[in-house]
C-alpha positions as CSV (number, residue, x, y, z in Angstrom):
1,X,0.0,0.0,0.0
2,X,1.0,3.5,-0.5
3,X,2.1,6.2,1.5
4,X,-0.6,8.2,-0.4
5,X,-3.5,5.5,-0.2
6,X,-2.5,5.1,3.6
7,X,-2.8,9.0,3.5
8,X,-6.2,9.0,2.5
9,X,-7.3,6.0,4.7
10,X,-6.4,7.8,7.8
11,X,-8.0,11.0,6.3
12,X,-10.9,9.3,5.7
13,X,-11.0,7.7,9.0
14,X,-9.9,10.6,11.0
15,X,-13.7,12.5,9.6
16,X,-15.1,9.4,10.0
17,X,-14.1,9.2,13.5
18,X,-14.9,13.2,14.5
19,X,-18.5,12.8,12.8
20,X,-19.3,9.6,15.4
21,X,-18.3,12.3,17.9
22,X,-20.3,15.1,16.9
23,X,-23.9,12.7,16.2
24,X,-22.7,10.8,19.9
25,X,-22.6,14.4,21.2
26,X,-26.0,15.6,19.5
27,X,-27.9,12.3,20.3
28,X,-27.1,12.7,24.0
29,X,-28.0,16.4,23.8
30,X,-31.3,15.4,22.5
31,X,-32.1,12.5,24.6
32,X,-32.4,9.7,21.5
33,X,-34.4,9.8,18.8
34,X,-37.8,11.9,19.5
35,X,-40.8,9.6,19.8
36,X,-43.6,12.1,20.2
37,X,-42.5,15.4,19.4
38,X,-45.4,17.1,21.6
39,X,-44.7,20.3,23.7
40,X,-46.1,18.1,26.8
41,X,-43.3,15.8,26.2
42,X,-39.8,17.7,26.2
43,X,-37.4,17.7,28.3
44,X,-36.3,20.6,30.7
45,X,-33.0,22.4,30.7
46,X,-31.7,20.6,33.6
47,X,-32.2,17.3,31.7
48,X,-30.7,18.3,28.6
49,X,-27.5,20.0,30.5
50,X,-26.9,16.9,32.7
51,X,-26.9,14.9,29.3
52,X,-25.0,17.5,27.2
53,X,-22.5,17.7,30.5
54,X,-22.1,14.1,30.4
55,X,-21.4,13.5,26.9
56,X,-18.5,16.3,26.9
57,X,-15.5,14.4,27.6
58,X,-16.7,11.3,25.1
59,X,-17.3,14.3,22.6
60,X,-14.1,16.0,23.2
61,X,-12.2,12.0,23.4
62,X,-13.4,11.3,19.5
63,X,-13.4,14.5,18.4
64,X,-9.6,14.5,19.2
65,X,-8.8,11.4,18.4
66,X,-11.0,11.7,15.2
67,X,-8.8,15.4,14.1
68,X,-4.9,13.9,15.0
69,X,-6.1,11.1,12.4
70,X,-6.7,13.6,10.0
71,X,-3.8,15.4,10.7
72,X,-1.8,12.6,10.6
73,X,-3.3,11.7,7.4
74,X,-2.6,14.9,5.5
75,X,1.3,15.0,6.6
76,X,1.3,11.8,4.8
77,X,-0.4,12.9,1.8
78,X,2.3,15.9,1.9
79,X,5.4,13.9,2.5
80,X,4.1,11.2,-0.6
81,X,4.1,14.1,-2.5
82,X,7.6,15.3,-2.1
83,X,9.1,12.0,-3.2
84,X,9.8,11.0,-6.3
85,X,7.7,8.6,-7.8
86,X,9.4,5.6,-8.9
């Protein structure tokens, strides 16, 4: 494999990674998928805070994790192209 294929695996995978974080992040913010979106059935801002609280350090973890692949990634793709092909 490549140093450029292996570039754009882990660039892929690195916005693969942070987008899990960000819909973990919003799905806990949100309580789950809404069942009945009535006004008589929300939640209060204590409820969503605690859950958006919560899910912060996960968020933060992936996110991370998810941005240092990417970076990674396009270093790669720079340092492939500086070589000469052959």
């Amino acid at each position: 494999m490549s140093k450029r294929a292996r570039a754009r695996v882990l660039v892929g995978t690195g916005l693969a990674v942070i987008l899990w974080g960000v819909l973990g992040f919003t799905t806990a913010s949100l309580g789950g998928p809404p069942e009945e979106l009535r006004f008589a059935n929300r939640r209060s801002y204590t409820e969503v805070k605690r859950a958006a609280h919560s899910a912060f350090v996960p968020f933060v973890l992936r996110a991370g994790a998810g941005l240092a692949l990417l970076l990674f990634g396009a270093r790669l793709a720079g340092l492939a192209e500086d070589e000469p092909e052959g």
